[in-house]
C-alpha positions in Angstrom: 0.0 0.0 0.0 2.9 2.6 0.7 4.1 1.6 -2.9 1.1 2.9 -4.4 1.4 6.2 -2.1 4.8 6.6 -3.0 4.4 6.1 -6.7 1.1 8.9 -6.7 3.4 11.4 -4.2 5.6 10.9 -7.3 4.0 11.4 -10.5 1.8 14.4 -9.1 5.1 16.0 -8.3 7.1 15.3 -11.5 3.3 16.4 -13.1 3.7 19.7 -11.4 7.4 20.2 -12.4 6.4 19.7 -16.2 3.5 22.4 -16.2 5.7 25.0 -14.4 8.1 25.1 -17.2 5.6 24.7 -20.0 4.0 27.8 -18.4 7.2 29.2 -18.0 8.3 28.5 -21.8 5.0 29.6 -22.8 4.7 33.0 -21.0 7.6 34.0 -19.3 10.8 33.1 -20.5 12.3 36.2 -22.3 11.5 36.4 -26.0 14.7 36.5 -28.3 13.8 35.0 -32.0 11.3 35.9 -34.0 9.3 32.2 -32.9 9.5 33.2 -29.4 7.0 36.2 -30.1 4.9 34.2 -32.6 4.7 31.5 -30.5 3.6 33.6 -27.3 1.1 35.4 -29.2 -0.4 32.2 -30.4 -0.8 31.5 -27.2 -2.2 34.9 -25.8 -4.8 34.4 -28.7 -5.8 30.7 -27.7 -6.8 32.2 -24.5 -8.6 35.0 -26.0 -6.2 37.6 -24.8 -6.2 39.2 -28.2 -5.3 42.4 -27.1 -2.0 41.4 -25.5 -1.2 38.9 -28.7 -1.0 42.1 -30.8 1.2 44.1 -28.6 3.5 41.2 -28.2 3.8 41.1 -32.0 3.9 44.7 -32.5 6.5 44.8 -29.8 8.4 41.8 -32.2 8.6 44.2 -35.4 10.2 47.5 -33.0 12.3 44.7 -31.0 14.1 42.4 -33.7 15.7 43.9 -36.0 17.9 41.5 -37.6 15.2 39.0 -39.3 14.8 37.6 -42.8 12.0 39.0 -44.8 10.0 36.0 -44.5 9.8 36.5 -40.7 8.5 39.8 -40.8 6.2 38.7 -43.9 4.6 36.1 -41.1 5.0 38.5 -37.9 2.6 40.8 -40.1 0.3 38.3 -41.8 -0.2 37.0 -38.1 -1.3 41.0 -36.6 -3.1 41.3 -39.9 -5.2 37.8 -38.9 -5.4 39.0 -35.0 -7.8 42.3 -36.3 -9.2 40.7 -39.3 -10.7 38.3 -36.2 -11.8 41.3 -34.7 -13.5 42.6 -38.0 -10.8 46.0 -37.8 -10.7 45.8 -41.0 -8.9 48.8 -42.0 -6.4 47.8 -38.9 -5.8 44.4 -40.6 -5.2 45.6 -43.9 -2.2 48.1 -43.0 -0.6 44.8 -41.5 -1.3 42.9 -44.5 0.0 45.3 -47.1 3.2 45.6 -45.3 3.4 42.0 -45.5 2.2 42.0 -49.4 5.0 44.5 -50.2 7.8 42.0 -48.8 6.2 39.0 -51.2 4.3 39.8 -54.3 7.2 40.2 -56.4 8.2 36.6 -55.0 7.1 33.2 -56.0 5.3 32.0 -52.8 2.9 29.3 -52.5 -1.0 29.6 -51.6 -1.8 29.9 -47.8 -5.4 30.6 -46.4 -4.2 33.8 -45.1 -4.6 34.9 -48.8 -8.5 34.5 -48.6 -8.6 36.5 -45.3 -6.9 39.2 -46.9 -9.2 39.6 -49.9 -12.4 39.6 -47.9 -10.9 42.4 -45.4 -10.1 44.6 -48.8 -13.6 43.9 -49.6 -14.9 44.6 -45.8 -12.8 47.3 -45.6 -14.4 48.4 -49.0 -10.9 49.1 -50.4 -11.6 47.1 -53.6 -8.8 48.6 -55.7 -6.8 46.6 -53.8 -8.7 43.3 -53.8 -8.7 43.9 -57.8 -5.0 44.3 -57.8 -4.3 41.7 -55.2 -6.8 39.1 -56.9 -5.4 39.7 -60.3 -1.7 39.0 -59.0 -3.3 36.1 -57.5 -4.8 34.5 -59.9 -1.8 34.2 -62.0 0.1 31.9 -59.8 -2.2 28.8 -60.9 0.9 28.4 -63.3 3.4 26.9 -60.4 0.4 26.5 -57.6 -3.1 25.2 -58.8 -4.7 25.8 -54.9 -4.4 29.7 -56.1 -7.3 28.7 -58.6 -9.2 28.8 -55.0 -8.9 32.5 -55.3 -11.7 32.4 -58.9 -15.1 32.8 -56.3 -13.6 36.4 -55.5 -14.1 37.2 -58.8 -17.9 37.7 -58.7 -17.2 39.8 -55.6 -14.9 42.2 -56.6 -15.9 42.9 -60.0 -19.9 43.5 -59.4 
């Protein structure tokens, strides 16, 4: 019977040990790469601290200055995503044509963020851009046929 007593004593202490430094990873250990700040505002968001995800991001782009252009591409995309959630659109589309500057001159492959970013042009009622953005689009069926997901826009932006 003291086995048994031992062995619980035991596993609810190593249990304890691992959640302490998950929660320490996840929210308090000091942010240095570019992850690090994705990562922890992934996690803000998943407990619907929105508010404080987008700080931490913003915070990223002042902080780290030293990353590739595909990191600050996704550090945008992801702010642009945290206020298109919120329906800002206008707030989400300064975000996401940062991050269009860095990669429409680029081969890059189809990603969902891509239909987000249309409909907040169209929300937003900025549909100059959702032309311009749906024509670029639309053109890189050539190397990437999921981009022909991008065709039921077409009835929405050219009405």
């Amino acid at each position: 019977m003291n086995q048994y007593k031992f062995f619980w004593v035991f596993f609810i202490t190593i249990s304890i040990v691992v959640i302490s430094m998950n929660i320490y990873k996840k929210y308090f250990k000091k942010l240095e790469s570019y992850k690090d700040y994705l990562y922890r505002a992934v996690k803000y968001e998943m407990l619907f601290q929105g508010e404080k995800a987008i700080s931490i991001l913003k915070k990223a782009l002042f902080e780290l200055k030293d990353i590739s252009n595909y990191e600050r591409y996704a550090i945008l995309i992801e702010l642009g995503n945290l206020y298109y959630k919120r329906k800002f659109y206008s707030e989400a589309n300064i975000y996401y044509k940062e991050a269009l500057k860095i990669i429409l001159d680029e081969e890059f492959y189809y990603d969902k963020s891509l239909i987000n970013i249309l409909n907040s042009f169209i929300f937003a009622d900025e549909k100059q851009n959702a032309m311009s953005l749906y024509e670029n689009l639309i053109k890189r069926q050539s190397y990437d046929i999921k981009f022909s997901k991008i065709k039921k826009f077409s009835k929405l932006i050219y009405r």
